[in-house]
N, C-alpha and C positions, 0 to 999 in steps of 0.2 A: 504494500500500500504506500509505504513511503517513498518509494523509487518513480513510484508512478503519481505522485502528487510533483515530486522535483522537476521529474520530465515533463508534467503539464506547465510549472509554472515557470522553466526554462520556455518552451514553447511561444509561451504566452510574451515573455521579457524579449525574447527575441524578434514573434512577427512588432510588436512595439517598436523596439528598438529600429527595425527596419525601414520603419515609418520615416528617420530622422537623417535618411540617408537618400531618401526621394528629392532633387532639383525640386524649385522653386519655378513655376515656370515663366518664362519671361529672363531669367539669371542663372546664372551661373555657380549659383552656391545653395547647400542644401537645409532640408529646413533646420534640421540640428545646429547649422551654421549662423542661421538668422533666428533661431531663439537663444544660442549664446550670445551672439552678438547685441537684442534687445534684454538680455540677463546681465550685461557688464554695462552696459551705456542707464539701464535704471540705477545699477548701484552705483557708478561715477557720478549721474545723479545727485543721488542720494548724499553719498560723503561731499562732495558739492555744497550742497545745502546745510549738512551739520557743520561745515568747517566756517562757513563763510555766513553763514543766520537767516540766507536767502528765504522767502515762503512762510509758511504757517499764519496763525492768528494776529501776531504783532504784539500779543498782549492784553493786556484791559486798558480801556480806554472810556473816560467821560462821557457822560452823555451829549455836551457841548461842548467836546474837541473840534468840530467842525467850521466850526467860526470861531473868530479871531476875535469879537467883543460879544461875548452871547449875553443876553438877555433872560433873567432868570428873576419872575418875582420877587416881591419881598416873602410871597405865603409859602415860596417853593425850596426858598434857599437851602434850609435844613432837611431834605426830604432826604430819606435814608435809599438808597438802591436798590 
């Protein structure tokens, strides 16, 4: 039973794998080639952006960061967030 689970699941790893060896059509490179290549260009990305602080939220910000004199009653001044 176990020789015959291995050999299925070799089988299985295999026609997969085969898959990643088929041209792209239109190119010259295959797709295992263009999903490593979109696997290193997202983490350059990535380390990218944590080196350098590019992206994300920015942080918390006021509600009247948007304007340069805002205008905020006298009833509103203390209003908690």
């Amino acid at each position: 039973m176990f020789d015959t689970t291995v050999s299925l699941g070799k089988a299985l790893v295999d026609g997969i794998w085969s898959l990643f060896g088929i041209y792209v059509p239109g190119f010259s490179f295959t797709f295992g080639q263009m999903y490593l290549g979109i696997l290193l260009a997202s983490v350059s990305i990535l380390v990218v952006r944590m080196i350098f602080g590019f992206g994300g939220s920015g942080g918390i910000s006021s509600r009247t960061s948007s304007t340069s004199k805002p205008r905020i009653s006298k009833e509103r001044r203390n209003d908690e967030y």
